[in-house]
Structures are given as C-alpha cells and as structure tokens.
N, C-alpha and C positions, 0 to 999 in steps of 0.2 A: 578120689584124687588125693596123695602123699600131700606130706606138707613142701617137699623139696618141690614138685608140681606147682601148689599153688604162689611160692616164690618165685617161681621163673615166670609165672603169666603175669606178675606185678610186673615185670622188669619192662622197660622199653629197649628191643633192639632195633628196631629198623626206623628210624624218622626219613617221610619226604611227602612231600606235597602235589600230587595230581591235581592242576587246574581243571575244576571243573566248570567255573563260570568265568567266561574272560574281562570279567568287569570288575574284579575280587583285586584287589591292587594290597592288599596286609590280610594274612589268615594265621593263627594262635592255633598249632598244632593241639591237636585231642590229646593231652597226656591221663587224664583223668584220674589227678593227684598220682598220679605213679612213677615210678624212681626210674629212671636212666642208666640202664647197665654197664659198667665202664667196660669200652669195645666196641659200643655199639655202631651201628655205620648210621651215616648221615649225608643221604643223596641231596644233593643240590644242581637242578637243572638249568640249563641255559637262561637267559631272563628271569633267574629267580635272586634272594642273596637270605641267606642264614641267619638270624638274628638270637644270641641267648642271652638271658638274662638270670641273675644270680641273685636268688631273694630279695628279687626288686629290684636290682644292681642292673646295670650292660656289664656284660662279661664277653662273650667274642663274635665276630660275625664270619660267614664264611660265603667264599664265593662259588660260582658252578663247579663241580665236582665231586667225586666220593673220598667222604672223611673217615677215619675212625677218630671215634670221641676217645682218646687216650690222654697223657696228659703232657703229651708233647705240642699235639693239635689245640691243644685251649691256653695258652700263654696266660691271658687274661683271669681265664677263673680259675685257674692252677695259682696265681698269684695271688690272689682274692681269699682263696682257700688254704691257703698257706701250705699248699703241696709241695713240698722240700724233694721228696723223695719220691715223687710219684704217689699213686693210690691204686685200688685194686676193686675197691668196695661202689657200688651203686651211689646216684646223686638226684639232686633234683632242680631243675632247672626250668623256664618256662622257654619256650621255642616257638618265634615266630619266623615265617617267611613274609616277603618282602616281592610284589611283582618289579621287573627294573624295567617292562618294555615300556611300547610308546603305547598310554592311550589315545585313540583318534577319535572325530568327529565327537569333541565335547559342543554343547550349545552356549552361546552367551547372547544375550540381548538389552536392550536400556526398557526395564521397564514402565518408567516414562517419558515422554518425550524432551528432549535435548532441545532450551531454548537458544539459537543461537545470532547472533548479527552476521546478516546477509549484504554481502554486496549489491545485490539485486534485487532481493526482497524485505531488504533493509530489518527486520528480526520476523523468523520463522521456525517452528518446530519441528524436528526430527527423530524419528524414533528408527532404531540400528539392531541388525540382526547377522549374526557368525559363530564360526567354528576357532577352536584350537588344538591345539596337541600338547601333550607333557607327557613327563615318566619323573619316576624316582631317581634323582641323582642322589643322593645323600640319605643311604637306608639307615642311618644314624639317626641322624639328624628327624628324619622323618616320623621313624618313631618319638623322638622324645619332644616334639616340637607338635605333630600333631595328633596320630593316632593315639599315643600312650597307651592305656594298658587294654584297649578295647579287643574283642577277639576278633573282629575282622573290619577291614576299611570297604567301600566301594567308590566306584567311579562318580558315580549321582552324588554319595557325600560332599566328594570333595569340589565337582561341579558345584553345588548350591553352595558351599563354603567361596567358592573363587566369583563367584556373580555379581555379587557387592564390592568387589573389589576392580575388576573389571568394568563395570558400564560408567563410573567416573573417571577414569584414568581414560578412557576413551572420548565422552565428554571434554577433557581439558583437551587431549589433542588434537582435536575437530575445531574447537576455538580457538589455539592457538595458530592452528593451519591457513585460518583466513580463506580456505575452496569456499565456491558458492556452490548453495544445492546444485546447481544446473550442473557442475561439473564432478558432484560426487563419485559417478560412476567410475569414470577413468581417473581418479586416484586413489581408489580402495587398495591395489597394490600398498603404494606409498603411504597410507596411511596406518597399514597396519604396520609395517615396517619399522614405523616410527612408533609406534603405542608399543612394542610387543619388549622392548628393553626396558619402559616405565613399568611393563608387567612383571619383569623378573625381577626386580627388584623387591617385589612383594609376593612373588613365589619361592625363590630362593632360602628364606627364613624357614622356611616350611621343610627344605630338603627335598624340593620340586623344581624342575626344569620348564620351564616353556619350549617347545622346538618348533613352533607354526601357530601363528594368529593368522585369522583370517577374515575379514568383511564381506560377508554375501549379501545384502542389501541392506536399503534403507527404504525409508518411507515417509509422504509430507502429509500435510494436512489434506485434506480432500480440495478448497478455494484456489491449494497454489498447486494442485495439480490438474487441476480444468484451467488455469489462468496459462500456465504450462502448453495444455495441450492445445491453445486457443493461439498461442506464440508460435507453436510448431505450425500450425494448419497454415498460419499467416506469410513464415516461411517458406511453405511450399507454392505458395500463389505468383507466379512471376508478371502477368496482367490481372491488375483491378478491373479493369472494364469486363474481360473474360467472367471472372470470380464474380463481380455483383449480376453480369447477366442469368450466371449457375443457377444463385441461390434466389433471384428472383423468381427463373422456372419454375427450382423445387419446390418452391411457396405457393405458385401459382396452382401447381399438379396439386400439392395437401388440400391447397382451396377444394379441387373440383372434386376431389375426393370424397371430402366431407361437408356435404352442400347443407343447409340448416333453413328453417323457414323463419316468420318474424325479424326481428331486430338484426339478431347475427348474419341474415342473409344480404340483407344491405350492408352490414361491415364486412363481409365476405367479397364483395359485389365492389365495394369502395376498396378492397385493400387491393385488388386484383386488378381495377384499372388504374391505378396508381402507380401500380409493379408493371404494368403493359408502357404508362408513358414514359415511365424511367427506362426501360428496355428501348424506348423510338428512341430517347435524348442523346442514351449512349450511342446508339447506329448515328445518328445523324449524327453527332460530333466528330466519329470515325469518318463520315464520307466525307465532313468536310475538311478536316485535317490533310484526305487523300485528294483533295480536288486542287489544296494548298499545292503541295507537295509538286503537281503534275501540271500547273497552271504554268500557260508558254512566256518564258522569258522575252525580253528585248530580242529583237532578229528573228521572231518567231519560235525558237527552238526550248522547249521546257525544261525548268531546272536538274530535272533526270536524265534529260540527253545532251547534255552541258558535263555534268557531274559524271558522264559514261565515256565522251570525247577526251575528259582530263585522264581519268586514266587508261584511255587508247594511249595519249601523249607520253604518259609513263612510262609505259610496256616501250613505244617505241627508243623512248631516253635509254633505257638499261638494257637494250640489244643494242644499240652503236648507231641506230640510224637516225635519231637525231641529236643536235650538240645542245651543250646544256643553252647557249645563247637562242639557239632556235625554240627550245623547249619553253624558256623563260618567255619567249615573246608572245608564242602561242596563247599560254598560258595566262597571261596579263591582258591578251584579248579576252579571251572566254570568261573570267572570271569580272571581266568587265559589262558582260550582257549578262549577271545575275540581279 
C-alpha cells in the first residue's frame, strides 16, 4: 500500500449511524482518532439529530438530512476555527448522534411504601407501580446537562437516573389529592395528569420531555385488603337472615366433614346444635313476622286484603270512575279497620 493509500484510509468520509439497539438514545461515532475529510457526507436519519464537537467545544448540530461537511454547512466550527476563507485540509472533531424518538414503556414504581392519611382508614400504606414515555427535546441541552462526553447513553440509564425523582413527586401528589384508597382505581387517570407537569419540571433541565405518565396499579397492605374484601362481601348481602342461615349450613357441612373423636367431637357436636337452634330462631321469627303481617283486621278482613282494596280504590280514582270525595271516604273507612 502507497503512502497517498494509507492517507486516504485515515480520512473519514462517510459518517451515519444505523440503529442497531432501539434502547441506545446518545451513540459517539467510531472515528478512531482519525481526521474528517473536508467534503465528507454526513447522513442524518429521521428521529436522529447531529451533534459536533470541537476540541471539547459544541461547534454545530444538524438535523435529518444529507450534509456535506464544507465550511458553509458548519457556521459554528468555521467560527470557532477562524475559517475566514474557507479551508480545504482534513479536521478533527468528535460526533455524536442523538436518538429524538419517543421512548415507551419506561418503569417507575415507590420503592417503599407511601404513608398516607386516609379518610377511611385514617393512615395506611401504599406502594404504586407505572409506565412513562419521553424523548430528547433539547439534544443540546442533553448532552451537556447529562450524557457529557460518555460514548453512548441507554434507556435503563436514564430510567434509574429518573426513579428517585419520580416516586416522591408522586408521593406529594397522592397526599395532596386527599382520594381514599377505596377510590384509587378510578382516579389514576387524574392523578397522573396532575403529577406528570411536577415531573417536567425536573426533566426539562436534562433536555428531556415527558409525553405520557401513567399509574397501572397500586397496592395495600395485606389487613386492609381482607378488611376491604370482608366490606365488599357485606355489600353484596341484601338479607341478613338469608346470609347467617348460608354460613351457618357451610359450618355445619365442614363439621360433618371433619368428624374428630375425644374432646373436639363434643365441641363439634355443641357448635352444631347451636348453629341448628340459631337456624329454628331465625325461621320462627320469619313465620312470625308473617302471621303479623296476614292477621285479620277489624270486620274480619286482613291487613293484605285492606292494603290490596286501597289500591283497587286507586286504580279506579285515575280511570274517572270514582270522584276524589268518594275515594276519600272509602278510603277513611278502610284505613279505619287497620
């Protein structure tokens, strides 16, 4: 190989960066101490942005597109340089790119639990788990604030860098909100909404966006989620007598199930006629309620078929066939033999 050979294989002419890991958000081009041939082209793809630097310096940045490196194209290190008149001779310069999309499905979560004052459980622990989204707005900025002169950034970095900053800022706005756990679910919308401007504010500095916070769940301590699920069951019970007869049966069935000899079979034996006479007390209180109920009024006729002739009386008031005078008198009889 000439010597004019091994100069030109110093030279860089072609700089561009083929994403090859989509998690690479800053990559320090391979120049491998080697000079930059003036002319050279410098592709720049969609979602990426140009970043030079000039013996440590920011000198210019370029956005998608195919440049040549002349010295009309570099304003900045043509100044820097004191290139009055142009130049013609090789340079050296370090080149990074810059990814500008959106990364997604970052993770955030409180690594301990968030004590907060409950309206309903008067103070109880929470611990919270979500997604965000960002990109590079300010590939200035970005470098000189956080990557600096590293040769490449990734997405995990700067997830672990953003964590700590994240699970307090979300903390203050769950206290300041005042929700009770019970109604966390249905305002994780609203909540993030409200946390996600207190984040940018400490993204921003960076030359980072926030574009999407998100809350995908929470979780309580184990006492106030069986105290929880013991509230829901309760709610769905519309008769207590129905519900204590239920769970007396199921008691009664586990008894027979697991019959034991000695001691436990007599407490077996006691807890089960116990659960049998509570089961008579409830029936009988039912049939006597129902015998109230159907016990024959004054003039022989029972308060059901009093209370069935009133609204016979009704029905006929609001067809036209009887006048409110006649209705009222009826009325003032019948309600007189209750």
């Amino acid at each position: 190989m000439g010597l004019f050979d091994f100069i030109k294989g110093e030279l860089i002419e072609v700089i561009d960066w083929v994403e090859q890991d989509k998690n690479t958000v800053l990559w320090k081009f391979p120049d491998k101490d080697a000079n930059i041939k003036y002319g050279a082209k410098l592709t720049v793809r969609e979602s990426q942005t140009a970043l030079f630097l000039d013996e440590g310096r920011f000198a210019d940045l370029y956005e998608p597109g195919m440049h040549t490196l002349i010295t009309d194209n570099m304003p900045v290190l043509t100044s820097l340089r004191s290139w009055k008149h142009g130049f013609d001779s090789p340079f050296k310069a370090d080149m990074y790119f810059i990814s500008t999309k959106q990364f997604t499905n970052n993770k955030w979560g409180t690594p301990n639990p968030i004590i907060l004052r409950d309206p309903e459980f008067k103070q109880v622990r929470v611990k919270a788990f979500g997604t965000y989204f960002f990109k590079v707005a300010d590939p200035k900025k970005f470098f000189l604030e956080y990557s600096g002169t590293k040769g490449s950034v990734t997405v995990s970095e700067i997830e672990n860098s953003m964590r700590d900053i994240i699970s307090p800022k979300f903390a203050e706005a769950l206290a300041e909100s005042g929700v009770s756990v019970m109604d966390l679910v249905s305002n994780y919308s609203e909540l993030g909404e409200k946390i996600m401007p207190l984040l940018q504010d400490d993204f921003a500095p960076f030359g980072l966006e926030l574009t999407k916070f998100q809350i995908t769940s929470t979780s309580l301590p184990k006492e106030v989620e069986e105290f929880y699920d013991k509230m829901t069951n309760m709610n769905m019970v519309d008769d207590m007598n129905k519900f204590t007869q239920f769970q007396t049966a199921q008691a009664i069935e586990k008894a027979a199930e697991n019959p034991s000899g000695g001691g436990s079979e007599g407490i077996g034996l006691g807890m089960g006629m116990g659960m049998a006479n509570m089961m008579m007390q409830n029936q009988q209180q039912q049939q006597q309620n129902q015998q109230q109920t159907n016990q024959p009024a004054s003039g022989g006729q029972t308060k059901t078929e009093i209370l069935g002739l009133l609204k016979e009386l009704g029905s006929l008031k609001e067809a036209g066939i009887l006048t409110d005078d006649e209705f009222n008198e009826k009325k003032k009889e019948l309600l007189a033999k209750l």
